[in-house]
N, C-alpha and C positions, 0 to 999 in steps of 0.2 A: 355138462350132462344135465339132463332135466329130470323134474321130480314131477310123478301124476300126484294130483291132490283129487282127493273127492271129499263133495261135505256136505255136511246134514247139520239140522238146526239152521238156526237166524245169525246173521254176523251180526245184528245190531248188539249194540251202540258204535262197533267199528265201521260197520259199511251200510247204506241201505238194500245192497240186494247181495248175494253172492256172486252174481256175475261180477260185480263192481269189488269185490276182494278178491274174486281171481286175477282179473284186470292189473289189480296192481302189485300181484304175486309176479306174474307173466315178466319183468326186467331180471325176476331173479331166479329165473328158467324154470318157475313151474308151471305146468299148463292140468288144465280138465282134463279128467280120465272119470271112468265108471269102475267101481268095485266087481268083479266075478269069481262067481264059486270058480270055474274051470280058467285056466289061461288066466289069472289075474297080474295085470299091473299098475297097479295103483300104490304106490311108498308110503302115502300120509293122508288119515282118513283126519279130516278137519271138522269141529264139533261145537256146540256151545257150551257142554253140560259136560263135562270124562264122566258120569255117572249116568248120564241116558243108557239106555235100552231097545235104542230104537233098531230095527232090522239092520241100519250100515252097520251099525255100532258093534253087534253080535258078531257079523260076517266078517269086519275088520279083525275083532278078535280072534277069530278060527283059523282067518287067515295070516297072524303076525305082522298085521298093516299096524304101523306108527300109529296112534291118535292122537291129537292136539287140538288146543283147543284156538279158536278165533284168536285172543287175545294172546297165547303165546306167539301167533304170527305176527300179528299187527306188531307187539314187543321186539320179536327178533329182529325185524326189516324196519323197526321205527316206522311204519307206514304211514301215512296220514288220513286221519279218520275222515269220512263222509257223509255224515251225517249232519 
């Protein structure tokens, strides 16, 4: 079963771009989704800062979407950094 990720902020130091940390989420079945007020599916809003404010940030909270941060992922899956 796969997990939507969406994410705001910089992966760096993990990755240079986000596409290229979704990229290497994608073996471990999570793919890109977009956060929404109505119909939302999105499991895990992926972040650089847990203390940003940024619009996902707020919306993830309203919604009970996971947050986490770059670096808990890269950790979890032992990624290999890209930069």
């Amino acid at each position: 079963m796969s997990k939507i990720i969406e994410c705001t902020g910089s992966p760096k130091p993990y990755f240079k771009t986000k596409s290229d940390f979704l990229s290497a989420l994608e073996p471990y079945g999570y793919k890109h989704g977009k956060m929404k007020k109505k119909n939302n599916m999105c499991d895990i809003l992926c972040c650089d800062d847990l203390s940003s404010t940024t619009a996902k940030m707020e919306l993830a909270k309203s919604l009970g979407v996971e947050i986490m941060t770059y670096a808990d992922l890269a950790e979890a899956f032992d990624l290999e950094t890209e930069v």
